[in-house]
KEFITOR-838507 format. One record per residue: residue in three letters; residue number from 1; z, y, x of N, C-alpha, C, CB in turn. Coordinates in nm, 3 decimals. Each point is the difference from the previous one (the first is absolute). Glycine has a CB too. Example, Ala and Ser with C-alpha at 12.3 -4.5 7.8 and 13.67 -1.06 7.14 Angstrom:
{resn=ala	resi=1	nZ=0.780	nY=-0.569	nX=1.319	caZ=0.000	caY=0.119	caX=-0.089	cZ=0.000	cY=0.120	cX=0.090	cbZ=0.125	cbY=-0.117	cbX=-0.189} $
{resn=ser	resi=2	nZ=-0.197	nY=0.222	nX=0.154	caZ=0.006	caY=0.119	caX=0.082	cZ=0.073	cY=0.109	cX=-0.077	cbZ=-0.215	cbY=-0.063	cbX=0.118} $
***
This chain:
{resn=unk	resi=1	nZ=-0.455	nY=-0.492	nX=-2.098	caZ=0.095	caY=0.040	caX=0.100	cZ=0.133	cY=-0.069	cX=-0.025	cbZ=-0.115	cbY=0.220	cbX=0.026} $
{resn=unk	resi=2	nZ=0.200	nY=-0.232	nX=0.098	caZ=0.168	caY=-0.056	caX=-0.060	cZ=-0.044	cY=-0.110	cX=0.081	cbZ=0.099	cbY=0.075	cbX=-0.281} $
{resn=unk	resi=3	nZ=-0.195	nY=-0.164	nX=0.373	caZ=-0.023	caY=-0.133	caX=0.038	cZ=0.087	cY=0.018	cX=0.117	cbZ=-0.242	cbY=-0.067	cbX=-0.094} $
{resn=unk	resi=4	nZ=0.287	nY=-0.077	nX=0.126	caZ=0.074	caY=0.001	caX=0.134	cZ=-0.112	cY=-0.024	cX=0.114	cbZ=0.234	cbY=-0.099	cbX=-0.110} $
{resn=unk	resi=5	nZ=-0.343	nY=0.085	nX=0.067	caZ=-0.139	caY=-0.007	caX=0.110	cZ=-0.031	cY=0.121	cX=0.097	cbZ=-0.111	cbY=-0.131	cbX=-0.186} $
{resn=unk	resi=6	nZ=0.106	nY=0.082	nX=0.310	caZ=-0.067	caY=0.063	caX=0.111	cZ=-0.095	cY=0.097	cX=-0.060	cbZ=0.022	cbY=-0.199	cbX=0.152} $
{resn=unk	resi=7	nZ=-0.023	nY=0.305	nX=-0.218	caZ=-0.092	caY=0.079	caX=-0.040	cZ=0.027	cY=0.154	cX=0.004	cbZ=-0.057	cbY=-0.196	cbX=-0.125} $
{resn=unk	resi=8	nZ=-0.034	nY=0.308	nX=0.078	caZ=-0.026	caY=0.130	caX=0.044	cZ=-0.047	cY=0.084	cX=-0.123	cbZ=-0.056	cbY=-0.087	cbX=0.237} $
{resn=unk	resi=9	nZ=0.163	nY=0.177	nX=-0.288	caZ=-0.029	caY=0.063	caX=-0.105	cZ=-0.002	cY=0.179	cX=-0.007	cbZ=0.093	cbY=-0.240	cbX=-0.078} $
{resn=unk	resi=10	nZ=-0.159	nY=0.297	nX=-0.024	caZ=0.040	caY=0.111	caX=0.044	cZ=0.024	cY=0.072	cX=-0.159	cbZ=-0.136	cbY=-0.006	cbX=0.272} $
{resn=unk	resi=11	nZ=0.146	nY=0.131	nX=-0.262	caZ=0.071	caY=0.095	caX=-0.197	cZ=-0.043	cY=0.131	cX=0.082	cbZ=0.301	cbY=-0.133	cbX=-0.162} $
{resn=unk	resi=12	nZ=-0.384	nY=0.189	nX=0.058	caZ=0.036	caY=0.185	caX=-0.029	cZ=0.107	cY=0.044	cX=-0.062	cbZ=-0.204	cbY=0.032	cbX=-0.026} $
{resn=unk	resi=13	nZ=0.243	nY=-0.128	nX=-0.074	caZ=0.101	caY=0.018	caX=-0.075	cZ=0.131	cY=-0.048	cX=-0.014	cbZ=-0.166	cbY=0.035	cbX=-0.063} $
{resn=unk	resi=14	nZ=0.159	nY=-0.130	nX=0.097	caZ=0.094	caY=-0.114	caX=-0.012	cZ=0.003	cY=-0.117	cX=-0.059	cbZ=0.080	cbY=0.148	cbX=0.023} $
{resn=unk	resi=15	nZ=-0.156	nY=-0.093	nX=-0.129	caZ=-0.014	caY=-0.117	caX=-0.143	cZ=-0.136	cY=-0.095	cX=0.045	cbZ=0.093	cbY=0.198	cbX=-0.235} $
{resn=unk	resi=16	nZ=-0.162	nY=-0.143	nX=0.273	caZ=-0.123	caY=-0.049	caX=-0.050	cZ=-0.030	cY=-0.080	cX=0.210	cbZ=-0.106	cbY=0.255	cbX=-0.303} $
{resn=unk	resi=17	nZ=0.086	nY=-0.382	nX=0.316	caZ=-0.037	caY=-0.025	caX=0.127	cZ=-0.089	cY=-0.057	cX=0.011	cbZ=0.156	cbY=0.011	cbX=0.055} $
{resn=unk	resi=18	nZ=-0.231	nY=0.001	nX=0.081	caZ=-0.153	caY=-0.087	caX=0.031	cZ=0.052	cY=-0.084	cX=0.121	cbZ=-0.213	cbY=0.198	cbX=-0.068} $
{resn=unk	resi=19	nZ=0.132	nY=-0.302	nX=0.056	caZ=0.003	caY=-0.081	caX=0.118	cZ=-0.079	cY=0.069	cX=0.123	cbZ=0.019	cbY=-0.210	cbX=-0.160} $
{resn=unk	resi=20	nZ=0.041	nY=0.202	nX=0.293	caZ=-0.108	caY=0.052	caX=0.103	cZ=-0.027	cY=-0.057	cX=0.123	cbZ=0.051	cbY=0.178	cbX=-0.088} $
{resn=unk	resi=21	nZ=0.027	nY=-0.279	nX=0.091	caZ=-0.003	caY=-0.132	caX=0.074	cZ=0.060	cY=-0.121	cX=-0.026	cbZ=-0.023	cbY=0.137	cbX=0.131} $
{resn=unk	resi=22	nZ=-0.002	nY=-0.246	nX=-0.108	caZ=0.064	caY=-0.133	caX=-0.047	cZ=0.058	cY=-0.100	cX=0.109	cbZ=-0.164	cbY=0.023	cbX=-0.187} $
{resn=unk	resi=23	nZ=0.093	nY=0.040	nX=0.315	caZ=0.033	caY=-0.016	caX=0.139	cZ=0.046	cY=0.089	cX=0.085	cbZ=-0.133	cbY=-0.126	cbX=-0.030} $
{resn=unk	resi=24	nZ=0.186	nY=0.233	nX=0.022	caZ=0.057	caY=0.074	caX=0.102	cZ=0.088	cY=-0.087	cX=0.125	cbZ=0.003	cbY=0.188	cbX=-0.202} $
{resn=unk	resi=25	nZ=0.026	nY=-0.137	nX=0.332	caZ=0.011	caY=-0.083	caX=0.103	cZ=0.131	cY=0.005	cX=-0.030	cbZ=-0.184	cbY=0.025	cbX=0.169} $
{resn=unk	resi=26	nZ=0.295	nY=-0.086	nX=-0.131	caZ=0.136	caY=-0.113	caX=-0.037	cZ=0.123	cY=0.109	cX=0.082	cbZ=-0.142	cbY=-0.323	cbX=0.021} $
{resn=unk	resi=27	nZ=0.206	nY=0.342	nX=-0.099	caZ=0.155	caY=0.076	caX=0.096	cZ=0.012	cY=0.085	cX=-0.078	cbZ=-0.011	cbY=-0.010	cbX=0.246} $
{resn=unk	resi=28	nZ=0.110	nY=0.121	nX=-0.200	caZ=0.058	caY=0.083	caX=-0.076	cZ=-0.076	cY=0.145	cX=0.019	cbZ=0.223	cbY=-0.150	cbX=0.013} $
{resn=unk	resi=29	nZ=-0.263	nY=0.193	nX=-0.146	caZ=-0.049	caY=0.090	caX=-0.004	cZ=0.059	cY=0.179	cX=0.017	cbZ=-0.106	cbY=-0.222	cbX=-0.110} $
{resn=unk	resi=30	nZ=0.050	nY=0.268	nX=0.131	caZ=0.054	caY=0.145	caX=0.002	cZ=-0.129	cY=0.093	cX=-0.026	cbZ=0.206	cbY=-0.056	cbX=0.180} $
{resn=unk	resi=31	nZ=-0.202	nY=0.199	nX=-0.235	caZ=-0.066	caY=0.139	caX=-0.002	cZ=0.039	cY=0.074	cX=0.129	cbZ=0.008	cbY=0.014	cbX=-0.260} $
{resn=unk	resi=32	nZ=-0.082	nY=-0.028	nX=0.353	caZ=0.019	caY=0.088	caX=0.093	cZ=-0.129	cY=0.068	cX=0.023	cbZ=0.183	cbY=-0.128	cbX=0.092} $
{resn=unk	resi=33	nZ=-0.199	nY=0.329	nX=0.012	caZ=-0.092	caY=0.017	caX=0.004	cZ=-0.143	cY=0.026	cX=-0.083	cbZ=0.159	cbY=-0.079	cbX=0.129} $
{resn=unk	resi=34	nZ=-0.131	nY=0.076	nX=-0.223	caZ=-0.109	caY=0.000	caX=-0.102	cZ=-0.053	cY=-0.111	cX=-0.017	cbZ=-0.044	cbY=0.191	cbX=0.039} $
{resn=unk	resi=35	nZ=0.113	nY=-0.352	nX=0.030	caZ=-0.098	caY=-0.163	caX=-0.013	cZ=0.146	cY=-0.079	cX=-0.043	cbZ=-0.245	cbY=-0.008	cbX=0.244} $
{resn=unk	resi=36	nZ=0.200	nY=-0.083	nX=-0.301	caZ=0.063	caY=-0.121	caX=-0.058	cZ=0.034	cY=-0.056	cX=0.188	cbZ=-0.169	cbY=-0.062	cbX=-0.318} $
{resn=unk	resi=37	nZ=0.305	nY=0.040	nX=0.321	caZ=-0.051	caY=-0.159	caX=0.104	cZ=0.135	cY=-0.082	cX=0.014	cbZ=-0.202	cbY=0.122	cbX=0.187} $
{resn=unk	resi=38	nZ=0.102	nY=-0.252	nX=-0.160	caZ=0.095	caY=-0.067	caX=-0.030	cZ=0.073	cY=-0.063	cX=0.186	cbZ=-0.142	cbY=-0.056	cbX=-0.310} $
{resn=unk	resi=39	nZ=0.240	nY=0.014	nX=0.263	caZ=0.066	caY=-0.004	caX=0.139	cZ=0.033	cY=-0.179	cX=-0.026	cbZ=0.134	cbY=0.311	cbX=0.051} $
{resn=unk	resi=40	nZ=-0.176	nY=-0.376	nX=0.052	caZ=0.013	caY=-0.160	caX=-0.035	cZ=0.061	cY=-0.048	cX=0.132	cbZ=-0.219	cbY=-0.039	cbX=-0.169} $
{resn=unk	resi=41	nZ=0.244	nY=-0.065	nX=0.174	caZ=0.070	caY=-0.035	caX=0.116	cZ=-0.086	cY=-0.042	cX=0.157	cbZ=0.169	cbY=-0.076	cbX=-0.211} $
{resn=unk	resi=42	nZ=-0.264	nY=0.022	nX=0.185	caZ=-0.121	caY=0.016	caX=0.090	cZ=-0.126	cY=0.112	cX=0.026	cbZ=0.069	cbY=-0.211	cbX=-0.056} $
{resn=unk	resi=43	nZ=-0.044	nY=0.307	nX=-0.042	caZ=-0.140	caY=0.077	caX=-0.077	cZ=0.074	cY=0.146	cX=-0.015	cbZ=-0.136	cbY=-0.226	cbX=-0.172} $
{resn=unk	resi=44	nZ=0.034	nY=0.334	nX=0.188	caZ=0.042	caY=0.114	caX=-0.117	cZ=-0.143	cY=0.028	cX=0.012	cbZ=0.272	cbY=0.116	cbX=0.018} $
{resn=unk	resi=45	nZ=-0.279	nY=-0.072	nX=-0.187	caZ=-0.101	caY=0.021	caX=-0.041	cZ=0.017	cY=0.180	cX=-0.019	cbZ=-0.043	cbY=-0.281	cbX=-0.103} $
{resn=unk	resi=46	nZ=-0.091	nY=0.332	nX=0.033	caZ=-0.015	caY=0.112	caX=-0.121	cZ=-0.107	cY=-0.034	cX=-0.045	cbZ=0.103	cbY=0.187	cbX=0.074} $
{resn=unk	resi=47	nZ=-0.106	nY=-0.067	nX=-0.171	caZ=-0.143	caY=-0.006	caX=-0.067	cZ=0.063	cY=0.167	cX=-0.047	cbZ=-0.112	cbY=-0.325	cbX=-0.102} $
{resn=unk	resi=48	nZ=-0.014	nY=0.371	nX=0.025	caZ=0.011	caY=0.148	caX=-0.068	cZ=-0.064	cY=-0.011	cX=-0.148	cbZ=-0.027	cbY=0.137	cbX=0.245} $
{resn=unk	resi=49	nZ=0.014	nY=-0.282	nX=-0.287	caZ=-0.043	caY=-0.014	caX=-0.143	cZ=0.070	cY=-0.138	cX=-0.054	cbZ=-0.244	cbY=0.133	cbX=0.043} $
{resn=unk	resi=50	nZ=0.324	nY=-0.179	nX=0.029	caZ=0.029	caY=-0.175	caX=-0.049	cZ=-0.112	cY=-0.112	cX=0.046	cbZ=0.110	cbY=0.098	cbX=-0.232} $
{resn=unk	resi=51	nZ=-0.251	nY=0.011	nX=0.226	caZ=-0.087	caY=-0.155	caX=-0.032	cZ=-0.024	cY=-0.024	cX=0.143	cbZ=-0.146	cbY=0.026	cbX=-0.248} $
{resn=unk	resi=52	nZ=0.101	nY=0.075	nX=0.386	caZ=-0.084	caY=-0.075	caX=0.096	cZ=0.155	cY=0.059	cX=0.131	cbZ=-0.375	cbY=0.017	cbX=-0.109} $
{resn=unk	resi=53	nZ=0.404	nY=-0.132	nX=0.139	caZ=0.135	caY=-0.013	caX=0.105	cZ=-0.053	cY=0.038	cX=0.128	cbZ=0.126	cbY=-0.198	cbX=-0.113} $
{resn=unk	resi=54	nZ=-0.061	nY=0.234	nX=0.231	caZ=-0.026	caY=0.042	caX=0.157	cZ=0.151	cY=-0.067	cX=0.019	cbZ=-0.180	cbY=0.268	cbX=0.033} $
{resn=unk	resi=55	nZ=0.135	nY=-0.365	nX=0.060	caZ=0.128	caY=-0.045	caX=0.088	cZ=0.003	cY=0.134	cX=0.099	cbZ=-0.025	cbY=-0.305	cbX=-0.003} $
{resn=unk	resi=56	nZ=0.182	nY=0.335	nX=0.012	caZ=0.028	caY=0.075	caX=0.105	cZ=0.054	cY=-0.104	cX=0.126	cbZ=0.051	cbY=0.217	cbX=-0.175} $
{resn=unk	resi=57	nZ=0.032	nY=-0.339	nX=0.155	caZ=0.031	caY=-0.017	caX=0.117	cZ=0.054	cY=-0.170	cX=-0.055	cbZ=0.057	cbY=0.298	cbX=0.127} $
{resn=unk	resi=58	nZ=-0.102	nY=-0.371	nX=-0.025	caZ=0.019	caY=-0.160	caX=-0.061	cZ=0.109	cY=-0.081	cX=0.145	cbZ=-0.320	cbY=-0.021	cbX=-0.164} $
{resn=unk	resi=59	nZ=0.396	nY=0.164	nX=0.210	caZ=0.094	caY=-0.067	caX=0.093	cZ=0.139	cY=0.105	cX=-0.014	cbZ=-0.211	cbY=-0.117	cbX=0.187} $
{resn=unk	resi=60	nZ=0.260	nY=0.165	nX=-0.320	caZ=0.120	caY=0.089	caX=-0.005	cZ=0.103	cY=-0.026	cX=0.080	cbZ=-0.050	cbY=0.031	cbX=-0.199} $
{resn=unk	resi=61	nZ=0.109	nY=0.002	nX=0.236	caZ=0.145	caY=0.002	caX=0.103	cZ=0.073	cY=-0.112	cX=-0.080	cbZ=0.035	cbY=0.285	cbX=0.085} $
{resn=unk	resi=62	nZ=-0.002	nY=-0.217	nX=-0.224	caZ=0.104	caY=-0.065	caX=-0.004	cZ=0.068	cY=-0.074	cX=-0.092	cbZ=-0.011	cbY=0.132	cbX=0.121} $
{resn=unk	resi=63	nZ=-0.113	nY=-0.262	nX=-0.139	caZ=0.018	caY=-0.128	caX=-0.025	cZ=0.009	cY=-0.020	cX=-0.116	cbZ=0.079	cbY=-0.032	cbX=0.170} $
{resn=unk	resi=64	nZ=-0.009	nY=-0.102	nX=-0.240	caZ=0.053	caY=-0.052	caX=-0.107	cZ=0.039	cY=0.125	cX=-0.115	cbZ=0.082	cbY=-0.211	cbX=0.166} $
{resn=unk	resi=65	nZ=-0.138	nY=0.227	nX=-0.285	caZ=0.042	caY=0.151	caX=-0.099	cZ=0.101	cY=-0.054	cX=-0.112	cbZ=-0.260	cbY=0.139	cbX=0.015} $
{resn=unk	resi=66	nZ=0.253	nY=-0.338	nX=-0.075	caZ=0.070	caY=0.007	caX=-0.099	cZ=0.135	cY=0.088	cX=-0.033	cbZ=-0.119	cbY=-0.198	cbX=0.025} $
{resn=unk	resi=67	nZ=0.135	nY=0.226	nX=-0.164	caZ=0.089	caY=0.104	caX=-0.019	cZ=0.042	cY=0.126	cX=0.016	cbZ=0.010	cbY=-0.148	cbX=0.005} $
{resn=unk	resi=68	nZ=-0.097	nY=0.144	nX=0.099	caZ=0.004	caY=0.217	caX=0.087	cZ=-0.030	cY=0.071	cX=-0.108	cbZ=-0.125	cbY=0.002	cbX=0.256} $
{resn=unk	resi=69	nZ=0.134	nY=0.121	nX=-0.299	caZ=-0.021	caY=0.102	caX=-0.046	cZ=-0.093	cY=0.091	cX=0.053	cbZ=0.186	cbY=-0.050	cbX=-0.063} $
{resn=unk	resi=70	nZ=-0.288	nY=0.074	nX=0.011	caZ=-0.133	caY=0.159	caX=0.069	cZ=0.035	cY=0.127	cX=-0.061	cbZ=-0.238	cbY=-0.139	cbX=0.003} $
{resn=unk	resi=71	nZ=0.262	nY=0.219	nX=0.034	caZ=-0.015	caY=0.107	caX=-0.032	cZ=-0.074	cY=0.137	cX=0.109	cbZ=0.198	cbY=-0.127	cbX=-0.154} $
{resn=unk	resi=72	nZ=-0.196	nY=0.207	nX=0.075	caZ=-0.074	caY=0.135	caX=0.049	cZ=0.099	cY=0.104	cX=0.049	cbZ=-0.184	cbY=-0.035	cbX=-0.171} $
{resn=unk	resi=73	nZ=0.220	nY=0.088	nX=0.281	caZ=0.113	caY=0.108	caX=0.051	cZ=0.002	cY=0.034	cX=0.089	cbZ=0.106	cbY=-0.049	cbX=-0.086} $
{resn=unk	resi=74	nZ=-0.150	nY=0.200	nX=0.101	caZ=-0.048	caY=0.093	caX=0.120	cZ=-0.114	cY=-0.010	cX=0.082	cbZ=0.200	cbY=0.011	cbX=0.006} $
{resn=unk	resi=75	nZ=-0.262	nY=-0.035	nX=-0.103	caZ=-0.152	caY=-0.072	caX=0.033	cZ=-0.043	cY=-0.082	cX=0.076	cbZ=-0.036	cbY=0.143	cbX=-0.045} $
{resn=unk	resi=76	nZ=0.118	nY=-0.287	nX=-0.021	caZ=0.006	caY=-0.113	caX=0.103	cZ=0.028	cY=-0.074	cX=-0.079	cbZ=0.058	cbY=0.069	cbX=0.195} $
{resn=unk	resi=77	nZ=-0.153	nY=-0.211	nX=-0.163	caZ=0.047	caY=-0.098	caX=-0.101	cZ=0.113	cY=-0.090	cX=0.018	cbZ=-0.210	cbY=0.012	cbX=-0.045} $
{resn=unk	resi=78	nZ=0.269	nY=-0.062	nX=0.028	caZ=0.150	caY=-0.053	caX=0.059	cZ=0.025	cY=-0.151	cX=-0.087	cbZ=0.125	cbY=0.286	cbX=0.043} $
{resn=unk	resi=79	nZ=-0.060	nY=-0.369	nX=0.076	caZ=0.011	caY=-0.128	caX=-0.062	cZ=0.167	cY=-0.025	cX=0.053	cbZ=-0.299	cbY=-0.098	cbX=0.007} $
{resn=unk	resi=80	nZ=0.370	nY=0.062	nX=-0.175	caZ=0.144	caY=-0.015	caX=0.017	cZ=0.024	cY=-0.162	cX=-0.029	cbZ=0.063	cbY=0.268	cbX=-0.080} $
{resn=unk	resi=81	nZ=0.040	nY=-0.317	nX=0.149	caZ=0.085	caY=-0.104	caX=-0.055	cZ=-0.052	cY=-0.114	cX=0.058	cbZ=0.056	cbY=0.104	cbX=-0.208} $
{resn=unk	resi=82	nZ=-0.148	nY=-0.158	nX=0.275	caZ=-0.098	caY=-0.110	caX=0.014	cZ=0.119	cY=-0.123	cX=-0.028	cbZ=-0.209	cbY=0.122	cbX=0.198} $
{resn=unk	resi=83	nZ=0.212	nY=-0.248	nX=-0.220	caZ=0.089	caY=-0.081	caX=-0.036	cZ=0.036	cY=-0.069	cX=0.146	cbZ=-0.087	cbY=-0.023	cbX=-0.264} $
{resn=unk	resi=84	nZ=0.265	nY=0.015	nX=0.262	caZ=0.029	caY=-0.035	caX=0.136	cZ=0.004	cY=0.099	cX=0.120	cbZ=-0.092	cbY=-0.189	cbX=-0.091} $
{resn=unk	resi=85	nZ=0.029	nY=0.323	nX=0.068	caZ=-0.025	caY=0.076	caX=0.103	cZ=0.099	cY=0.121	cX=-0.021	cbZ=-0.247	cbY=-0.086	cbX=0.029} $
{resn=unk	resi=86	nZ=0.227	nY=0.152	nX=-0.182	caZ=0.060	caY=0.083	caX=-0.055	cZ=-0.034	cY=0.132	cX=0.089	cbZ=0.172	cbY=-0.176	cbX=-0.106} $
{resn=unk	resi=87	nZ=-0.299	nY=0.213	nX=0.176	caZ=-0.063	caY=0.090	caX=0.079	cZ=-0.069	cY=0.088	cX=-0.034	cbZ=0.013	cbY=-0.129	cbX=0.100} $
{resn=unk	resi=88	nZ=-0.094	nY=0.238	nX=-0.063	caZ=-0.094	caY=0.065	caX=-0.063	cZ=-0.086	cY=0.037	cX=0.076	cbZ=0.122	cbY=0.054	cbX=-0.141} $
{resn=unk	resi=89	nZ=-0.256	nY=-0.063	nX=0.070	caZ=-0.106	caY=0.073	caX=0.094	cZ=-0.074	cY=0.094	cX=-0.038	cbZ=-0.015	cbY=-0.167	cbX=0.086} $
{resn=unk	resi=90	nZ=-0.080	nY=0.259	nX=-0.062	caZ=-0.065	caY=0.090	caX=-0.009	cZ=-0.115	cY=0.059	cX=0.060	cbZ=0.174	cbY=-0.011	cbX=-0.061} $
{resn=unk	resi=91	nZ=-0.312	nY=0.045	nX=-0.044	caZ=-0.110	caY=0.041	caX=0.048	cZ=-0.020	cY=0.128	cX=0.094	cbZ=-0.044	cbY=-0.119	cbX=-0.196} $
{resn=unk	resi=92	nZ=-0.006	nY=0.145	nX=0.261	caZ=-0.057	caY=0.149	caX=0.075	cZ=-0.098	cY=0.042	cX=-0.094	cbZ=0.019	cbY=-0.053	cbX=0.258} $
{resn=unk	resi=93	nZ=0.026	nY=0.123	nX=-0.372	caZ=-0.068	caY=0.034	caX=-0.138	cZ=-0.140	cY=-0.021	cX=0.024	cbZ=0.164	cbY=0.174	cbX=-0.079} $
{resn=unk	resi=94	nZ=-0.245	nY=-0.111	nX=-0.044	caZ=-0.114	caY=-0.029	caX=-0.034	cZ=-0.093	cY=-0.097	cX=0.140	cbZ=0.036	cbY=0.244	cbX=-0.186} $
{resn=unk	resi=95	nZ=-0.085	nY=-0.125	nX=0.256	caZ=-0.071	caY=-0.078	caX=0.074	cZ=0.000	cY=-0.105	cX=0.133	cbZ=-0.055	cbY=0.173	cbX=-0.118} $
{resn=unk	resi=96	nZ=0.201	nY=-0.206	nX=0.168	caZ=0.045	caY=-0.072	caX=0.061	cZ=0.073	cY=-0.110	cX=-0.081	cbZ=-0.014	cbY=0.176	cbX=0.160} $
{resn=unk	resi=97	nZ=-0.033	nY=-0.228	nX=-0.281	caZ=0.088	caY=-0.064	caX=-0.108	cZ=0.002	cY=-0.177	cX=0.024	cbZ=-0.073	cbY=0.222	cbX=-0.188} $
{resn=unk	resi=98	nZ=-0.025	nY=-0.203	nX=0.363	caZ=-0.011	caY=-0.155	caX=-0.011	cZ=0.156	cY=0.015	cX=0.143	cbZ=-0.375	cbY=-0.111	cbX=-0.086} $
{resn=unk	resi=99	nZ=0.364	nY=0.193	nX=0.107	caZ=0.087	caY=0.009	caX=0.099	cZ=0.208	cY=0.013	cX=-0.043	cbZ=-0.279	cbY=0.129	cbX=0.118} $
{resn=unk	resi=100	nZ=0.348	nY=-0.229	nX=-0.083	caZ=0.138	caY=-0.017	caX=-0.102	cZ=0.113	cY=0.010	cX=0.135	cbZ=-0.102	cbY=-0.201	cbX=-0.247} $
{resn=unk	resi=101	nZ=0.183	nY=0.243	nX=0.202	caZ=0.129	caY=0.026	caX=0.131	cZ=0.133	cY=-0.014	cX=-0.117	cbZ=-0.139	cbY=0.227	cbX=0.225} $
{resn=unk	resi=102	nZ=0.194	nY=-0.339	nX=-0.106	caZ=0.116	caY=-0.024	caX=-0.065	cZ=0.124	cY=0.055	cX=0.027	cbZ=-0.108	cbY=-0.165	cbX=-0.024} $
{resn=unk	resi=103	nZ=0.237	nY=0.192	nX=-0.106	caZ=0.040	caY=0.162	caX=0.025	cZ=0.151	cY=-0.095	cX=-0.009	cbZ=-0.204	cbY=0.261	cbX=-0.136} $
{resn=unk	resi=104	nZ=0.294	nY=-0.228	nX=0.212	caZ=0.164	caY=-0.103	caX=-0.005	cZ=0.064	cY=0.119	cX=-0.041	cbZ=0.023	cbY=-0.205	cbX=0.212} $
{resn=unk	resi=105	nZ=0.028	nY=0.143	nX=-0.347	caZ=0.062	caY=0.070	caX=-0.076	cZ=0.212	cY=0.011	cX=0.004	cbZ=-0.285	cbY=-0.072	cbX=-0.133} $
{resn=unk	resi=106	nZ=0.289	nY=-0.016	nX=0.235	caZ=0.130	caY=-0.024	caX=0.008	cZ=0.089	cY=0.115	cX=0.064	cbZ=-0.078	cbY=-0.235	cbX=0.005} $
***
């Protein structure tokens, strides 16, 4: 563990880690819902173990992710900062999560 490689780990403990994928699909990850998923700039994925992925949606609203921030809040996944945009967007929680509406914060 500690590699800067595209990879997927997991701990009961902390100390002790296993590998559980070496390919997981590309973007920024988050715990939402009880599934891993990852939010990419063309793609969002999940999965509920790391190893076998479900694209949710391979046309997201909203675009280009370098630098954004994911997080989890009010049961919605939310994308801050996109570069150049400085905007935010947000899921229709769990099961509308392929579905994103963009929120003007000004």
């Amino acid at each position: 563990m500690g590699s800067s490689q595209h990879d997927l780990w997991n701990s009961d403990d902390g100390s002790s880690w296993t590998l559980v994928s070496n390919s997981p699909p590309y973007g920024r990850p988050i715990v939402f819902d009880n599934k891993i998923w990852v939010i990419g700039t063309n793609k969002v994925w999940n999965s509920m173990d790391g190893v076998n992925w479900a694209l949710v949606t391979d046309k997201p609203a909203y675009g280009q992710i370098d630098g954004a921030a994911v997080l989890d809040f009010q049961n919605r996944i939310w994308l801050l900062g996109r570069p150049y945009n400085n905007d935010v967007w947000y899921s229709q929680g769990p099961v509308q999560a392929a579905a994103w509406r963009w929120m003007n914060y000004e």
